[in-house]
C-alpha positions in Angstrom: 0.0 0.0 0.0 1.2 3.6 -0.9 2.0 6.0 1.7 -0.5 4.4 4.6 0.8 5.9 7.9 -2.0 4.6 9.7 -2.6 0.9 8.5 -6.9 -0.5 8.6 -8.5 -2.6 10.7 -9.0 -6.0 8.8 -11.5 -8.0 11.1 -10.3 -11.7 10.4 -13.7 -12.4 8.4 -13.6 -9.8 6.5 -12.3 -11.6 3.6 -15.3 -13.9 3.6 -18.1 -11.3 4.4 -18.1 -12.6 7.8 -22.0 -12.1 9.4 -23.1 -9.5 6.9 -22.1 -11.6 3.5 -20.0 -8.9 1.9 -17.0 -7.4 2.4 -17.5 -4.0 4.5 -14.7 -1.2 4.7 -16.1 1.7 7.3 -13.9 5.3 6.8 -13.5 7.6 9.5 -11.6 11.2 9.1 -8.9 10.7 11.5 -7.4 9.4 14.5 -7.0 11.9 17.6 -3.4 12.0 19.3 -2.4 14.8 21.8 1.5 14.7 20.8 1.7 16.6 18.1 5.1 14.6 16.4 6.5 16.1 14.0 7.0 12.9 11.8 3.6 12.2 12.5 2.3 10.5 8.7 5.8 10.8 7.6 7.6 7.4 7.6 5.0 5.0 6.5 7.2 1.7 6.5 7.1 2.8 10.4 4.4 4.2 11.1 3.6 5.4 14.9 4.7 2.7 17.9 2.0 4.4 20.1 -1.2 5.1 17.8 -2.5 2.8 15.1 -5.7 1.6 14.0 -5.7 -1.7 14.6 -5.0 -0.8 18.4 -7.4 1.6 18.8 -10.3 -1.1 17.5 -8.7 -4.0 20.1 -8.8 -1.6 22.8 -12.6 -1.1 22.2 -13.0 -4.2 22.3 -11.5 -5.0 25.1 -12.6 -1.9 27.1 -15.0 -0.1 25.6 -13.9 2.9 28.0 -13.0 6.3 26.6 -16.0 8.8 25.5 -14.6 8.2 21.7 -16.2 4.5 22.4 -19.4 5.4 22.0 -18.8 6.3 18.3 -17.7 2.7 17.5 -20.7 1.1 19.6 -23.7 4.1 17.6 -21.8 2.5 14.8 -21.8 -0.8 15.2 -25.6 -0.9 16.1 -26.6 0.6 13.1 -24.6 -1.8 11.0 -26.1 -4.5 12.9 -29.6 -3.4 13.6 -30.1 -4.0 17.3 -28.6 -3.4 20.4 -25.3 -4.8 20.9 -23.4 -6.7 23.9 -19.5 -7.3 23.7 -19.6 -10.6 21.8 -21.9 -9.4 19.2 -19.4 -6.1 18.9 -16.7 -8.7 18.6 -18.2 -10.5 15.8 -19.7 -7.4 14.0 -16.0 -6.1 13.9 -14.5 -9.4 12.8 -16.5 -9.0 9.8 -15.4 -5.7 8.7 -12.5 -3.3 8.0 -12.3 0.0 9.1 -9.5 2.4 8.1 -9.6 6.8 9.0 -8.7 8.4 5.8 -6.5 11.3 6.9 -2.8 10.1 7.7 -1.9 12.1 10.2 -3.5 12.5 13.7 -5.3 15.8 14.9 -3.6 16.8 18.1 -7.4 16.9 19.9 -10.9 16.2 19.0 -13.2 18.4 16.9 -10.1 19.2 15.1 -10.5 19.3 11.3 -7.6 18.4 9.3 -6.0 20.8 6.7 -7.0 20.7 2.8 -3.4 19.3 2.5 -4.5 16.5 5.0 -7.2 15.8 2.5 -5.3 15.7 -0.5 -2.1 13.7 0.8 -4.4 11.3 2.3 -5.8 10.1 -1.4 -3.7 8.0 -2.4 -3.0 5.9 0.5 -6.7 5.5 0.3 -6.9 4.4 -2.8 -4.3 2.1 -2.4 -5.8 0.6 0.7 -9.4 -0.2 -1.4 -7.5 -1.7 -4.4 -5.5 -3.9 -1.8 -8.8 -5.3 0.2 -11.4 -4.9 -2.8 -14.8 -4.2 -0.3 -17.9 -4.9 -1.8 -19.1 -1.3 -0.2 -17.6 1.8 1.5 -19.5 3.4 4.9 -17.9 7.0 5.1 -18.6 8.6 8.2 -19.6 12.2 8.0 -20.5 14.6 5.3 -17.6 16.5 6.0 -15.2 13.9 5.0 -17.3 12.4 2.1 -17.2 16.2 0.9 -13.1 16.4 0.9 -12.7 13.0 -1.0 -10.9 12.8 -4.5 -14.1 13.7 -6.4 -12.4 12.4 -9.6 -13.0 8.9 -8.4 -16.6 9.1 -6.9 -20.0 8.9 -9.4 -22.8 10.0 -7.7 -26.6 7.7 -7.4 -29.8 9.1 -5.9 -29.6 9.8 -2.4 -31.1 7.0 -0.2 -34.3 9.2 2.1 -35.7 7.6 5.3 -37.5 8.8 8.0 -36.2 12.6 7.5 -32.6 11.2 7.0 -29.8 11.1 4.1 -27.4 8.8 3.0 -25.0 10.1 0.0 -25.2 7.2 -1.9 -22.1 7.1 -4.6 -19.9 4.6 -6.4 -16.0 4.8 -6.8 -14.0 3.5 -9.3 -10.9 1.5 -8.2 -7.8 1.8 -11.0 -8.9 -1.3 -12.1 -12.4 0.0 -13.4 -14.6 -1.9 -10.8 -16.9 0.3 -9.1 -17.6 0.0 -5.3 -20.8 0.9 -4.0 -20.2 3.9 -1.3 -22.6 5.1 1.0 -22.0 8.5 3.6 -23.8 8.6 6.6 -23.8 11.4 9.4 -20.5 10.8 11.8 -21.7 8.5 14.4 -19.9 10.7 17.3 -22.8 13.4 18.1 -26.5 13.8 17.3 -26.4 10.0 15.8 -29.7 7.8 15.6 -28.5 4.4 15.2 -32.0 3.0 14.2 -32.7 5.1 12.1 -29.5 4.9 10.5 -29.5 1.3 10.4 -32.4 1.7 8.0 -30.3 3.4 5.4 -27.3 0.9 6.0 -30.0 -2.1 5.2 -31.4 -0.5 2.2 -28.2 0.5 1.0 -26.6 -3.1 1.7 -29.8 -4.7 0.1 -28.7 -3.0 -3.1 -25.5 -4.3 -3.2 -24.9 -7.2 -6.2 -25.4 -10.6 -5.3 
């Protein structure tokens, strides 16, 4: 993979679809560090001995402490449909892969990156969705969705339910295949995961046998 500071989750049945059948890649922004390195997204054969994705999921798993916590767990229940207790998190995030998009880590939260953030962070991106090939892309937040390569993205008809919006979109790996992509609101704040979930399903349904 090209330039990936921060390497994505891979769940370990993620390659066979695990519970939900199809091969899931979630995309947050970025992760949230409060050291402020200087080589921070620099060396990528490195990367950072402290902060990296993987971790961050196995420690919600293990813990589910931390306010930040709640994101993964309003997330998890709307990919899932129902409430959720730690073994069903534990399988739900077996199944999937989830990688944040911007390679370097804001120094606190509500923190948005910088437009050179956005545009350094495309091509480790796409390298990561030609590697694992997912069958469909959750981004999480408008904002994010909004600073991806446009070049790469065709947009579909929006999918409406119950007063909410899911940008619904296909991108175009460099081998021509198209990946379904749907954007839903950030699961951190102001986050219904039912009604979420309804999007997800409909969204999911649609995807090709």
């Amino acid at each position: 993979m090209k330039n990936v500071f921060f390497k994505p989750w891979v769940g370990r049945d993620y390659d066979s679809g695990g519970m939900f059948g199809k091969k899931i890649l979630a995309v947050g922004e970025a992760h949230v560090c409060g050291a402020d390195c200087p080589d921070c997204g620099v060396d990528t054969d490195l990367g950072c001995d402290d902060l990296n994705t993987t971790g961050v999921v196995q420690n919600y798993l293990h813990n589910h402490s931390g306010g930040w916590s709640r994101t993964f767990r309003k997330f998890e229940r709307a990919l899932y449909g129902d409430y959720t207790d730690d073994l069903k998190s534990r399988e739900i995030w077996d199944s999937i892969s989830f990688y944040n998009y911007v390679q370097r880590a804001m120094t606190k939260s509500r923190i948005s990156p910088l437009d050179e953030d956005y545009q350094k962070a495309e091509v480790p991106f796409f390298s990561v969705v030609d590697k694992y090939r997912p069958d469909a892309i959750i981004v999480w937040g408008q904002v994010l969705y909004n600073n991806m390569s446009y070049d790469a993205w065709t947009r579909n008809e929006d999918i409406c339910i119950d007063g909410h919006v899911g940008r619904n979109g296909l991108y175009t790996r460099e081998d021509g295949v198209q990946v379904p992509t749907l954007c839903i609101n950030h699961p951190s704040s102001g986050f219904n995961w039912e009604k979420w979930h309804k999007i997800i399903n409909h969204f999911l349904k649609t995807l090709p046998k």
